[in-house]
DRENLO-189922 format. One record per residue: residue number from 0; residue in three letters; chain; x, z, y of N, C-alpha, C in turn. Coordinates in Angstrom, 3 decimals, m for minus. Each point is the difference from the previous one (the first is absolute). Last residue first. Example, Ala and Ser with C-alpha at 12.3 -4.5 7.8 and 13.67 -1.06 7.14 Angstrom:
BEGIN
+-----+---------+--------+----------+----------+----------+----------+----------+----------+----------+----------+----------+
| num | residuo | cadena |     n_px |     n_pz |     n_py |    ca_px |    ca_pz |    ca_py |     c_px |     c_pz |     c_py |
+-----+---------+--------+----------+----------+----------+----------+----------+----------+----------+----------+----------+
|   1 |     Ser |      A |   12.850 |    7.080 |   m2.250 |    0.820 |    0.060 |    1.190 |   m0.770 |    0.730 |    1.090 |
|   0 |     Ala |      A |    0.290 |   m0.070 |   m5.720 |   m0.890 |    0.000 |    1.190 |    0.900 |    0.000 |    1.200 |
+-----+---------+--------+----------+----------+----------+----------+----------+----------+----------+----------+----------+
// end
This chain:
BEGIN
+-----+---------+--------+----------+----------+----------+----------+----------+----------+----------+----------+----------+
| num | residuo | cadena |     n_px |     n_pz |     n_py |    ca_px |    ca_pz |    ca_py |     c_px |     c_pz |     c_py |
+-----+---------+--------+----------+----------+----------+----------+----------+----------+----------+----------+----------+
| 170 |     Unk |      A |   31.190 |    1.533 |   m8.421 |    0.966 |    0.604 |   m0.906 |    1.268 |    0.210 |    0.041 |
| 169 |     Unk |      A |   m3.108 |   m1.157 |    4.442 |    0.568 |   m0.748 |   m1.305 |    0.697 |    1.320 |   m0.559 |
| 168 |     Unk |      A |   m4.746 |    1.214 |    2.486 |    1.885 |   m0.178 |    0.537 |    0.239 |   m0.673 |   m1.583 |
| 167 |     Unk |      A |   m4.741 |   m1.429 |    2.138 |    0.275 |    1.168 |   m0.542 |    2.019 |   m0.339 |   m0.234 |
| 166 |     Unk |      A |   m2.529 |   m2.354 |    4.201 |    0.239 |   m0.341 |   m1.478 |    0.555 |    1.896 |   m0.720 |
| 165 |     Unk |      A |   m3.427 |   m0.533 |    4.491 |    1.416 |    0.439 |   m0.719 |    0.302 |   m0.270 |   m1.160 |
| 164 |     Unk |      A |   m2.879 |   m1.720 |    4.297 |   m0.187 |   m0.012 |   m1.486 |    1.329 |    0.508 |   m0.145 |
| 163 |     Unk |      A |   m1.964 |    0.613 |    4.961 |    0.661 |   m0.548 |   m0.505 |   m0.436 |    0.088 |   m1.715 |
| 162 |     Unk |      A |   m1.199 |    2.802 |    3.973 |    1.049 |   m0.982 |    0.457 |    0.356 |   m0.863 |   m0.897 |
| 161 |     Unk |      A |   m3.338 |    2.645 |   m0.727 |   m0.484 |   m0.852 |    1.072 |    1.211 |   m0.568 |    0.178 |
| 160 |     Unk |      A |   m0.296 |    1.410 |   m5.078 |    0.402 |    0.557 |    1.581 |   m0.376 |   m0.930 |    1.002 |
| 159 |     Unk |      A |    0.779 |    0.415 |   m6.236 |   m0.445 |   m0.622 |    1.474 |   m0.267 |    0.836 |    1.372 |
| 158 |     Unk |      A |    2.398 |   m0.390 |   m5.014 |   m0.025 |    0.804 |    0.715 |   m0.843 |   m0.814 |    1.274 |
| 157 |     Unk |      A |    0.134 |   m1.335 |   m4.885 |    0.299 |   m0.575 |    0.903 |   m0.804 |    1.402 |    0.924 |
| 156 |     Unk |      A |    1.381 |   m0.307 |   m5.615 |   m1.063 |    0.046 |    1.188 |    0.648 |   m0.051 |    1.704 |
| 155 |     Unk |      A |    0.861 |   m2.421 |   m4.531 |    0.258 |    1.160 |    0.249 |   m0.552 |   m0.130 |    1.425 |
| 154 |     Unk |      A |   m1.262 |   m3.376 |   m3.493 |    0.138 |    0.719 |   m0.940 |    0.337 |    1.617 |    1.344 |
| 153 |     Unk |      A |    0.373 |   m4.524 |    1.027 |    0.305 |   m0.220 |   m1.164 |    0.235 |    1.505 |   m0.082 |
| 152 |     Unk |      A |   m1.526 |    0.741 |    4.167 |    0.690 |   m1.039 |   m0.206 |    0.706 |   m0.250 |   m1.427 |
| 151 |     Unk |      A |   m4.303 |    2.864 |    2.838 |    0.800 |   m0.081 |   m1.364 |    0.630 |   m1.287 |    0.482 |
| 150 |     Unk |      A |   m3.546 |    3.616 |    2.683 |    0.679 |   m1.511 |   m0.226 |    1.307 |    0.303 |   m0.736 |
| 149 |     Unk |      A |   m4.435 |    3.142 |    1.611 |    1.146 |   m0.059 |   m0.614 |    0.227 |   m1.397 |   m0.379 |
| 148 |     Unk |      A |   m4.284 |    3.048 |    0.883 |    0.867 |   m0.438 |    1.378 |    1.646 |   m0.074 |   m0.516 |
| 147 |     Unk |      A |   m4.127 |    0.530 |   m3.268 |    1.418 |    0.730 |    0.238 |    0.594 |    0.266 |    1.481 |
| 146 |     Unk |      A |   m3.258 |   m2.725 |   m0.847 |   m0.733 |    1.014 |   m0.538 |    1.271 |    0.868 |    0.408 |
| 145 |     Unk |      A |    1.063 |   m4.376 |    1.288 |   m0.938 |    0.768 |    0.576 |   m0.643 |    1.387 |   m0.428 |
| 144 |     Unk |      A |    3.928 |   m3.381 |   m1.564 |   m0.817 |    0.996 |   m0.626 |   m0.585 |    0.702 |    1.154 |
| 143 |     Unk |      A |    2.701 |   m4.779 |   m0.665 |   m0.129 |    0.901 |    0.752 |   m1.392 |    0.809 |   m0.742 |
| 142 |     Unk |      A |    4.986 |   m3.136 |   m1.545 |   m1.284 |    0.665 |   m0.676 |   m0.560 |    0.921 |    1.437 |
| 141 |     Unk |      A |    3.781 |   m4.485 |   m1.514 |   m0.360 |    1.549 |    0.992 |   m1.526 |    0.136 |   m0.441 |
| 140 |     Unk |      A |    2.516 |   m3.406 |   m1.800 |    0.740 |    1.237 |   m0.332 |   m0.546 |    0.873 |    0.525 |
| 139 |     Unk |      A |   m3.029 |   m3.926 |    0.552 |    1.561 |   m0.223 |   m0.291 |   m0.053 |    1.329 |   m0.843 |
| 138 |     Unk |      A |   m3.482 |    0.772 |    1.906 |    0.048 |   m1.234 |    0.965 |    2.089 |    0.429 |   m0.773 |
| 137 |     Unk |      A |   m5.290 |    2.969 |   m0.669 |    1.738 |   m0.057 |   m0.273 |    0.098 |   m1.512 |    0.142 |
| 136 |     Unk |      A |   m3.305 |    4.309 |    0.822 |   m0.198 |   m1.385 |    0.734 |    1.565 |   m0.497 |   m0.919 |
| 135 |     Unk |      A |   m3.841 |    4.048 |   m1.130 |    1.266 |   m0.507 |    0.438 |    0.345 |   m0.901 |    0.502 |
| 134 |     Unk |      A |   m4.651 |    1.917 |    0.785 |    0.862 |    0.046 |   m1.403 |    1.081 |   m0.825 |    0.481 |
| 133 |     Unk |      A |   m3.706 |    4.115 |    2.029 |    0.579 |   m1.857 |    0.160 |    0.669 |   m0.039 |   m1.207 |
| 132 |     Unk |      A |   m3.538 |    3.087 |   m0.156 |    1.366 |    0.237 |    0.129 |    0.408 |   m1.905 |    0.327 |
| 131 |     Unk |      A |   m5.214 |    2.432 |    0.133 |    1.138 |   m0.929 |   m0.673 |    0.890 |   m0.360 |    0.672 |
| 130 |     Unk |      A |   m2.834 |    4.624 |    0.098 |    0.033 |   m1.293 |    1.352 |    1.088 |   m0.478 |   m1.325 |
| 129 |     Unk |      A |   m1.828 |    4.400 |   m0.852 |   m0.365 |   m1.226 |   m0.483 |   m0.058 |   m1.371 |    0.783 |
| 128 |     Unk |      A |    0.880 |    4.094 |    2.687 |    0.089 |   m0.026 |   m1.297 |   m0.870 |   m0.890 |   m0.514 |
| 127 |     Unk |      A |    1.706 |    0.299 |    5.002 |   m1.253 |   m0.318 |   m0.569 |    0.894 |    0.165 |   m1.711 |
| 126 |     Unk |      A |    2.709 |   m0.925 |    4.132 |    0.267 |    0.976 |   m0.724 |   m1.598 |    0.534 |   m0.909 |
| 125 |     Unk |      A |    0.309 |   m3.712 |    2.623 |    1.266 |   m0.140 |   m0.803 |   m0.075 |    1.164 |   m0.869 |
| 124 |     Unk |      A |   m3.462 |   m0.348 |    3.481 |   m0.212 |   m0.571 |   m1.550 |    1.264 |    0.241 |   m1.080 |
| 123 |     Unk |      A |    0.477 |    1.400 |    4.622 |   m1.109 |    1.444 |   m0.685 |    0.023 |   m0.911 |   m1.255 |
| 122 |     Unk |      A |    2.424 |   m2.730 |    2.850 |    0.883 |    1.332 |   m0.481 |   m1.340 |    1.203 |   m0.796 |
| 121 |     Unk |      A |   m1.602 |   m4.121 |    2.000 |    0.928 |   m0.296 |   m1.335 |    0.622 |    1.203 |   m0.468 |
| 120 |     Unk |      A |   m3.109 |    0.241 |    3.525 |   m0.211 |   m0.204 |   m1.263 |    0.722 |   m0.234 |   m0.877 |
| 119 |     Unk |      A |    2.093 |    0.553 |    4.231 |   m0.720 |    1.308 |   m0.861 |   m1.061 |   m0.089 |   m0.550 |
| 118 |     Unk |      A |    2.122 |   m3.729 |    2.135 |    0.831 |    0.924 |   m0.950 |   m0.437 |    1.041 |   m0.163 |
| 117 |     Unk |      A |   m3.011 |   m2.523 |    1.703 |    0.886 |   m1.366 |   m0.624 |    0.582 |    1.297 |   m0.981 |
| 116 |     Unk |      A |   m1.489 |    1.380 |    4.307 |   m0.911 |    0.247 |   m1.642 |    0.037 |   m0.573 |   m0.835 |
| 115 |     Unk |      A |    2.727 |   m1.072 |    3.617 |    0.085 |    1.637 |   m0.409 |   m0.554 |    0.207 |   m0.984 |
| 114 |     Unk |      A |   m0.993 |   m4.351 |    2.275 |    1.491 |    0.119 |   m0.910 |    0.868 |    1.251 |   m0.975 |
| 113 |     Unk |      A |   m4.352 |   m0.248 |    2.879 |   m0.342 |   m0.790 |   m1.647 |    1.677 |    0.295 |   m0.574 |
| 112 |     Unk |      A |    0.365 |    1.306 |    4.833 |   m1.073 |    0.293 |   m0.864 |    0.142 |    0.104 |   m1.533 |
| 111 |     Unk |      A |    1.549 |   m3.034 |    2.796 |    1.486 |    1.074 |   m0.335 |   m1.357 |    1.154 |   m0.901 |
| 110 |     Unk |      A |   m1.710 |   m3.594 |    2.319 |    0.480 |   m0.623 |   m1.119 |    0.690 |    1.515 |   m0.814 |
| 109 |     Unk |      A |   m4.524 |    0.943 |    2.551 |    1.575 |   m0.803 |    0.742 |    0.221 |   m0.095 |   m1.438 |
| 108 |     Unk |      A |   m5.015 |    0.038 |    0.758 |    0.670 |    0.519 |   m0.163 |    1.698 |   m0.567 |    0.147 |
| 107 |     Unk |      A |   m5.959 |   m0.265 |    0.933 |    1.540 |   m0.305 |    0.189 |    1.234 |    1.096 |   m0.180 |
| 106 |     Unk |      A |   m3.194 |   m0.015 |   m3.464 |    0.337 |   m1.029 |    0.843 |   m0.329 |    0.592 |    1.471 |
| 105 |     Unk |      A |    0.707 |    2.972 |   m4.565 |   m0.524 |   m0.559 |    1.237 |    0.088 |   m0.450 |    0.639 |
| 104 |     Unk |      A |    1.601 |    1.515 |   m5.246 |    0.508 |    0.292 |    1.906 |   m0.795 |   m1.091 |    0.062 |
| 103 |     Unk |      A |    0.925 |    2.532 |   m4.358 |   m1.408 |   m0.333 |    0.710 |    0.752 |   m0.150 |    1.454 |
| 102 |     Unk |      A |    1.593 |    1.150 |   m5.543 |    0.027 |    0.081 |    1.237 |   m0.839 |   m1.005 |    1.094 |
| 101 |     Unk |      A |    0.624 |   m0.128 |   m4.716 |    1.130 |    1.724 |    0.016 |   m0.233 |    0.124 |    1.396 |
| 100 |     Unk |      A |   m4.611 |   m2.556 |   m2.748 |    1.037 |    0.066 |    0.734 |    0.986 |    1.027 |    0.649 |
|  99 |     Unk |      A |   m3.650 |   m0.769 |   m3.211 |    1.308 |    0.047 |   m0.680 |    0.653 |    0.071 |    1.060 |
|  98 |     Unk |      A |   m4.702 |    0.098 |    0.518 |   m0.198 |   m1.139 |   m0.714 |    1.873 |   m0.364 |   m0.611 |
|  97 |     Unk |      A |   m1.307 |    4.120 |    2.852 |   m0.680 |    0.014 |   m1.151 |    0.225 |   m1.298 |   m0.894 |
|  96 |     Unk |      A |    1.763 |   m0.027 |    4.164 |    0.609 |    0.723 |   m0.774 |   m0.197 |    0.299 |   m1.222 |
|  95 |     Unk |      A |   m2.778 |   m2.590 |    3.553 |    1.246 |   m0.691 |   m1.052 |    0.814 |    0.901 |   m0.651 |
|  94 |     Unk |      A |   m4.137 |    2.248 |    1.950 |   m0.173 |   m0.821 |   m1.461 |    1.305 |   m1.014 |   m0.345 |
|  93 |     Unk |      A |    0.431 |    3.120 |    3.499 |   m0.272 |    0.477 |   m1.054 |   m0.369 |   m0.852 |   m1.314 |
|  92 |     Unk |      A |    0.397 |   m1.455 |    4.791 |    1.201 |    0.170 |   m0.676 |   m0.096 |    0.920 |   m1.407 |
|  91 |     Unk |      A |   m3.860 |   m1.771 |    2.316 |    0.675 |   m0.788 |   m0.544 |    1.821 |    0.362 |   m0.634 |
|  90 |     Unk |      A |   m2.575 |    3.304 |    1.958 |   m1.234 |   m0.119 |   m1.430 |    0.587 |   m1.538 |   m0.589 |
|  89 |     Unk |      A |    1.099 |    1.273 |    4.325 |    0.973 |    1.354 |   m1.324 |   m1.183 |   m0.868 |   m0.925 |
|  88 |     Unk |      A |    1.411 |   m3.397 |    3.623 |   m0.809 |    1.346 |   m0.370 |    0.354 |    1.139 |   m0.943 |
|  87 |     Unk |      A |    1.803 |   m4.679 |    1.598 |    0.526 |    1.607 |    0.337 |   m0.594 |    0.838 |   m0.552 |
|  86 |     Unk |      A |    0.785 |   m5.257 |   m0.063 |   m1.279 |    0.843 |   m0.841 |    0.769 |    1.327 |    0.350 |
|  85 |     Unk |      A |    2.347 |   m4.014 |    0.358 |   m0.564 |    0.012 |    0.802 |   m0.765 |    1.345 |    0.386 |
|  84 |     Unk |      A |    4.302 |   m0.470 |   m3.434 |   m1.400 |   m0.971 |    0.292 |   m0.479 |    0.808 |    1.574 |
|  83 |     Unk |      A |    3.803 |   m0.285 |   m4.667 |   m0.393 |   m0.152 |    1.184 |   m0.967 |   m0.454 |    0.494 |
|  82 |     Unk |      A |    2.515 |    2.968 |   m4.583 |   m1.153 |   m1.250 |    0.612 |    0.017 |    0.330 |    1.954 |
|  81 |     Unk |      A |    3.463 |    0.998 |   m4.606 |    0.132 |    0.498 |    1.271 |   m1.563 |   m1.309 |    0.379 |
|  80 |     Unk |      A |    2.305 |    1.437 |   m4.749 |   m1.239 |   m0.649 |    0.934 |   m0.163 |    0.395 |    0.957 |
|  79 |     Unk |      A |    3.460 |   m0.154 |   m4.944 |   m0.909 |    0.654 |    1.143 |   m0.618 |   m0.795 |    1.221 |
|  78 |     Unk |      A |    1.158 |   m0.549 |   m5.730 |    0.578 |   m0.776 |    1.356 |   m0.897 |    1.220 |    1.321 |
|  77 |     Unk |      A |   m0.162 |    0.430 |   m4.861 |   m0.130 |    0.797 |    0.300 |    0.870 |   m0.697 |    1.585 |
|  76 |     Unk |      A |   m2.589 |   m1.734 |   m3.936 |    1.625 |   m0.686 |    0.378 |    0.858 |    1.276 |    0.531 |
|  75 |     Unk |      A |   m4.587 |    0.613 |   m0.006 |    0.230 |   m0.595 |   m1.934 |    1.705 |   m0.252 |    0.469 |
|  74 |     Unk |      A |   m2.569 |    0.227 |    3.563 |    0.370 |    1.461 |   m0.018 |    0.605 |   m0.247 |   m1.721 |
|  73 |     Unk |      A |   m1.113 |   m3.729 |    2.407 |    1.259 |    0.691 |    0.540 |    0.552 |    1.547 |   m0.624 |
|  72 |     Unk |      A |   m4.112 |   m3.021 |   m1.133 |    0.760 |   m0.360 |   m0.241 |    1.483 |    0.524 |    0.271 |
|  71 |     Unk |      A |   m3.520 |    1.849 |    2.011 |   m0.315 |   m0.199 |   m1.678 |    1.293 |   m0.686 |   m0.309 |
|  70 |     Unk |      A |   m0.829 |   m0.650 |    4.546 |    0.632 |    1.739 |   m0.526 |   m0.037 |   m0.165 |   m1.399 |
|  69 |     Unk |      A |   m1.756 |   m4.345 |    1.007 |    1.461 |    0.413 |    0.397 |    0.602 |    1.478 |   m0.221 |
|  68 |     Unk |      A |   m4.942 |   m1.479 |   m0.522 |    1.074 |   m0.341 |   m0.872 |    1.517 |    0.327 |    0.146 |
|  67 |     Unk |      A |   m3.623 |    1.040 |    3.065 |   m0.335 |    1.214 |   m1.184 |    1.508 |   m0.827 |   m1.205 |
|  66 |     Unk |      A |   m1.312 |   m2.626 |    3.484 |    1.078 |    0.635 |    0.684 |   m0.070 |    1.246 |   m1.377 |
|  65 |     Unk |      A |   m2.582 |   m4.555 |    0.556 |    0.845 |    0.280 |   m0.849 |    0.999 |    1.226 |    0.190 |
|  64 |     Unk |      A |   m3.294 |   m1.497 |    3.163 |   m0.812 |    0.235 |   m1.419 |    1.035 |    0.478 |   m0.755 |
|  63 |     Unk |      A |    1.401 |   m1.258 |    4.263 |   m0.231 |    1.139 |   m0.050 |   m0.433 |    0.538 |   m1.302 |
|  62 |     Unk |      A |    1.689 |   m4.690 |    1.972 |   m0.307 |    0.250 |   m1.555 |   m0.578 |    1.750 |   m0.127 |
|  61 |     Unk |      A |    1.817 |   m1.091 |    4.107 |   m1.188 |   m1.396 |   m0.134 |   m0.537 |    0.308 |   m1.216 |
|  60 |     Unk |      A |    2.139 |    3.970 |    2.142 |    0.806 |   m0.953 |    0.142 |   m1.270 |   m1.093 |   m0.745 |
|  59 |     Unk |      A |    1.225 |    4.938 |    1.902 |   m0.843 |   m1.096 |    0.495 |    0.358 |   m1.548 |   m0.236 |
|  58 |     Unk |      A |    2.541 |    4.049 |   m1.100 |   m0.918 |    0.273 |   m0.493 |   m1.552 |   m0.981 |   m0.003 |
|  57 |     Unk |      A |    6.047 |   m0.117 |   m0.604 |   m1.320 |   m0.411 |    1.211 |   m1.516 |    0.221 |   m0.740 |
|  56 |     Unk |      A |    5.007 |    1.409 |   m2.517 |   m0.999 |   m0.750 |    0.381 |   m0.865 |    0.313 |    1.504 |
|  55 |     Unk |      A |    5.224 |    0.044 |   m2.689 |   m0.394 |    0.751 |    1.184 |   m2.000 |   m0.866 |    0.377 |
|  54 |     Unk |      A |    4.116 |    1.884 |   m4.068 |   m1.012 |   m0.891 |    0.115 |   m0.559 |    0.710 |    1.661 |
|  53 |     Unk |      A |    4.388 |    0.307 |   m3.702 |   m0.852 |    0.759 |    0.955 |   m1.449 |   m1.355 |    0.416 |
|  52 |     Unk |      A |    3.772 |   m0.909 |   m2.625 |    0.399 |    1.661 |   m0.136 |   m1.265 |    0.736 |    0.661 |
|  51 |     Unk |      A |   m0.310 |   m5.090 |   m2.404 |    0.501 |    0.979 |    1.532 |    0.011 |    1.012 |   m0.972 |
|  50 |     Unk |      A |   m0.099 |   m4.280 |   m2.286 |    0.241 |    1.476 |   m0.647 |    0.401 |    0.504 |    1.179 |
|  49 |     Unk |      A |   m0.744 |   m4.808 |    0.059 |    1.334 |    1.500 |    0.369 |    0.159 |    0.983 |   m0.399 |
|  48 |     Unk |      A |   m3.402 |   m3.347 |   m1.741 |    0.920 |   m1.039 |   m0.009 |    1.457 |    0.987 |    0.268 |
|  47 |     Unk |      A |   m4.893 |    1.631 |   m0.189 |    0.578 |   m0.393 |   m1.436 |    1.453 |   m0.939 |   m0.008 |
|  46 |     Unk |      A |   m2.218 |    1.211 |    4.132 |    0.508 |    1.324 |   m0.560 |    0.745 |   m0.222 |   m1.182 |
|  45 |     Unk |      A |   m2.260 |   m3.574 |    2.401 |    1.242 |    0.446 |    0.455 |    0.842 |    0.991 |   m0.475 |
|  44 |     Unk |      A |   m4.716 |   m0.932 |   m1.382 |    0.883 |   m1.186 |   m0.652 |    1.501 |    0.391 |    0.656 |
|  43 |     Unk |      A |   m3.195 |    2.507 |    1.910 |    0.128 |    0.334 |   m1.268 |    0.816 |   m0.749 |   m0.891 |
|  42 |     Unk |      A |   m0.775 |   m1.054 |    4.869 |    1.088 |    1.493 |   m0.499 |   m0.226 |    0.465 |   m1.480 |
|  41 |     Unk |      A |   m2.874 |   m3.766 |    1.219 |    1.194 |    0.242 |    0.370 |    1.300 |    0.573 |   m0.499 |
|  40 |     Unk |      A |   m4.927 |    1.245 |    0.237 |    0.249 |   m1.377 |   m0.936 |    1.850 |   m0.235 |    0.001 |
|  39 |     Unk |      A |   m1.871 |    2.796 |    3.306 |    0.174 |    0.345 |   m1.026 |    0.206 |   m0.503 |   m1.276 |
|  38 |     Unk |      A |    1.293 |   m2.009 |    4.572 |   m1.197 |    0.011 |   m0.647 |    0.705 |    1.232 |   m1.072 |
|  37 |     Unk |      A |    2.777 |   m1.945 |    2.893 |   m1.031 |   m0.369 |    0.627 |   m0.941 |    0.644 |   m0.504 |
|  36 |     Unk |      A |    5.008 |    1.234 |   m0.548 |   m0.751 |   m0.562 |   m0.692 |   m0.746 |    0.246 |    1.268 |
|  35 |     Unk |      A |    5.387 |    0.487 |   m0.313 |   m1.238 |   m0.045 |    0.873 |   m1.041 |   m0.640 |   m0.700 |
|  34 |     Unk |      A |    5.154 |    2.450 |   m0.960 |   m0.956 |   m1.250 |   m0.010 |   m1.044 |    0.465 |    0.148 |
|  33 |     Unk |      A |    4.483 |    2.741 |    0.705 |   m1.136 |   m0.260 |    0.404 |   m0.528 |   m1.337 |   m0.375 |
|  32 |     Unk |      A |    4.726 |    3.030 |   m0.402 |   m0.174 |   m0.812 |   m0.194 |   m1.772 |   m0.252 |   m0.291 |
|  31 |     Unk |      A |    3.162 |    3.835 |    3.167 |   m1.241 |   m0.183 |   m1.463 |   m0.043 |   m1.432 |   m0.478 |
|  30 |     Unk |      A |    2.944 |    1.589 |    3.706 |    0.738 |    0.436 |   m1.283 |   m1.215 |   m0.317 |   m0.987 |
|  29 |     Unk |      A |   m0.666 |    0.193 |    4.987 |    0.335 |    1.518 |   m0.719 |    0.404 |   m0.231 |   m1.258 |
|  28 |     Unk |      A |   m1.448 |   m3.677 |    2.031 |    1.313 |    0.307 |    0.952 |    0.059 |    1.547 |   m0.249 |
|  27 |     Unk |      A |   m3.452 |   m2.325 |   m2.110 |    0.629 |   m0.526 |   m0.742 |    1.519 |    1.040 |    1.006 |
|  26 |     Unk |      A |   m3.796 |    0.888 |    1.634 |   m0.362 |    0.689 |   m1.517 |    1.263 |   m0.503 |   m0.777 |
|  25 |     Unk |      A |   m1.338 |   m1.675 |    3.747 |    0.499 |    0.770 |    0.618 |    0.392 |    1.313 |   m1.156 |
|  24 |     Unk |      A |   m2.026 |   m4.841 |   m0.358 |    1.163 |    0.372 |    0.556 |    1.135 |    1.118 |    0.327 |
|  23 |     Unk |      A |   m4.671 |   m0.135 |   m1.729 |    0.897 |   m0.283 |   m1.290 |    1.682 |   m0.612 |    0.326 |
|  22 |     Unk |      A |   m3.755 |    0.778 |    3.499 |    0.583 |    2.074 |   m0.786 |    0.610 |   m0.818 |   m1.192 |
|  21 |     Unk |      A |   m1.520 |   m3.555 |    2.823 |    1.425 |    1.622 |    0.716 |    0.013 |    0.774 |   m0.971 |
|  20 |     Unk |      A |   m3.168 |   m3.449 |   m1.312 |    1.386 |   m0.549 |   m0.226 |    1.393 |    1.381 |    0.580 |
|  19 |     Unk |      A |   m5.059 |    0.821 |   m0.371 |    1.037 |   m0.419 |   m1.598 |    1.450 |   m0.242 |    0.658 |
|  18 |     Unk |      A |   m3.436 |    0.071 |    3.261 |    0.145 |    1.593 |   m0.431 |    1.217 |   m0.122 |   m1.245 |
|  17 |     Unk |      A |   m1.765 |   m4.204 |    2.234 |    0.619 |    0.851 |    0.590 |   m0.111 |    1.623 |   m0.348 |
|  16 |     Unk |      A |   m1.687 |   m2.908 |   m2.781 |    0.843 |   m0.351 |    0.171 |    0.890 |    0.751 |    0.856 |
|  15 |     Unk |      A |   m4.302 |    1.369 |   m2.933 |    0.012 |    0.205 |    1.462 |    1.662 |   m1.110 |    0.169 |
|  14 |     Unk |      A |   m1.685 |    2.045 |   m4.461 |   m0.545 |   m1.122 |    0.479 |    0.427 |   m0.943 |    1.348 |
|  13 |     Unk |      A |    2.183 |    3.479 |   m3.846 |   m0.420 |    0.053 |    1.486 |   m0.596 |   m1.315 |   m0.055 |
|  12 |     Unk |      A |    3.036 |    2.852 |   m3.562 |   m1.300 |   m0.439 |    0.372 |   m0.715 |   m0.067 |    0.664 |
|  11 |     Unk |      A |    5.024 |    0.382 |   m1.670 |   m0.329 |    0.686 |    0.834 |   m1.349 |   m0.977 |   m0.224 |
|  10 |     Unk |      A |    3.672 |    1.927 |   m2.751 |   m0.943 |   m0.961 |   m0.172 |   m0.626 |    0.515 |    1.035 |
|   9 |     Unk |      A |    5.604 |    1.409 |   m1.264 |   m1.729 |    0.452 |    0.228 |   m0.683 |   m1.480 |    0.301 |
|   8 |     Unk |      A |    4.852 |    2.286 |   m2.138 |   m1.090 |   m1.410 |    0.072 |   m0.793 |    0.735 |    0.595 |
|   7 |     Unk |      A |    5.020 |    2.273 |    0.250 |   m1.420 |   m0.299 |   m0.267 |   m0.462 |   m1.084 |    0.481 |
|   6 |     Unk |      A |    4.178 |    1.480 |    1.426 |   m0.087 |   m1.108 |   m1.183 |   m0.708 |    0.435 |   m0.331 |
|   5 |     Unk |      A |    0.354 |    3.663 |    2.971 |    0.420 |   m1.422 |    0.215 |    0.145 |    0.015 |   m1.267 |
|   4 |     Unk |      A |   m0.218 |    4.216 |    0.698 |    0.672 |   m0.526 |    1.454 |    0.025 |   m1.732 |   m0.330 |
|   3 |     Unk |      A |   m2.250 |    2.983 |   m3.161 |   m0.682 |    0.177 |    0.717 |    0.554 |   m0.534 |    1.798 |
|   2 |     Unk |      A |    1.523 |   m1.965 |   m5.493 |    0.294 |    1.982 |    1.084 |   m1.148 |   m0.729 |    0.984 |
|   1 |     Unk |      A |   m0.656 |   m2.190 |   m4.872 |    0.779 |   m0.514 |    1.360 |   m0.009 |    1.616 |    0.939 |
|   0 |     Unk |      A |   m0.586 |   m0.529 |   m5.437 |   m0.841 |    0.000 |    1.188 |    0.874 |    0.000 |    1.235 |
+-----+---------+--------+----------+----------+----------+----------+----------+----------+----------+----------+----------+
// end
């Protein structure tokens, strides 16, 4: 699972153009890698393609009929659900919570915002029991272990540091 500072997927579900395009701009210039669905129709076929980390829906969106599908579907995956919308009320923010969603913000809202509740869903999910463990990634000789937070080079483990990769010391 990707850290909570960047290289997360999120699926953002917006109808609105000018609302989609800044916050998946402004979503991307914090480190999230962001694709943009139109439709719930959409973001469902989108989901099956990235496997987001996160899911950012629009509560007002054309297909509304189909919206009971998406949490359902998210919560089986256990993908989380930040929904955006228009709809303030408590009785509307109560029922998207009820319908799975980890979180509820209210249009208008700033980018840096969403970007916050970006990472403190991920950081409350990451640590979620029974959340599926990423699985290894291995590319050549090198092996990366997210579960672990641990990288292997043929076999020995690779010291890592903001400054830098430390080959483990020669024999």
């Amino acid at each position: 699972m990707p850290t909570c500072s960047g290289n997360a997927s999120s699926s953002l579900v917006e109808d609105e153009p000018s609302i989609a395009e800044p916050l998946a701009e402004a979503i991307a210039r914090e480190g999230f890698e962001t694709k943009v669905a139109g439709t719930v129709a959409e973001s469902l076929a989108l989901a099956a393609q990235i496997e987001p980390d996160l899911v950012l829906l629009d509560v007002m969106l054309p297909d509304v009929v189909r919206l009971r599908r998406l949490p359902r579907a998210a919560a089986a995956s256990q993908v989380p659900i930040i929904m955006l919308t228009a709809r303030g009320e408590e009785a509307d923010r109560v029922v998207g919570l009820e319908l799975g969603a980890d979180d509820y913000v209210v249009k208008p809202f700033s980018a840096r915002e969403v970007v916050a509740r970006i990472r403190a869903v991920l950081r409350r999910t990451e640590a979620s029991p029974g959340r599926d463990e990423a699985k290894p990634i291995e590319i050549g000789e090198l092996r990366l272990d997210p579960a672990k937070r641990q990288a292997t080079k043929d076999g020995e483990v690779l010291e890592l540091s903001r400054e830098g990769v430390r080959a483990p010391p020669a024999c």
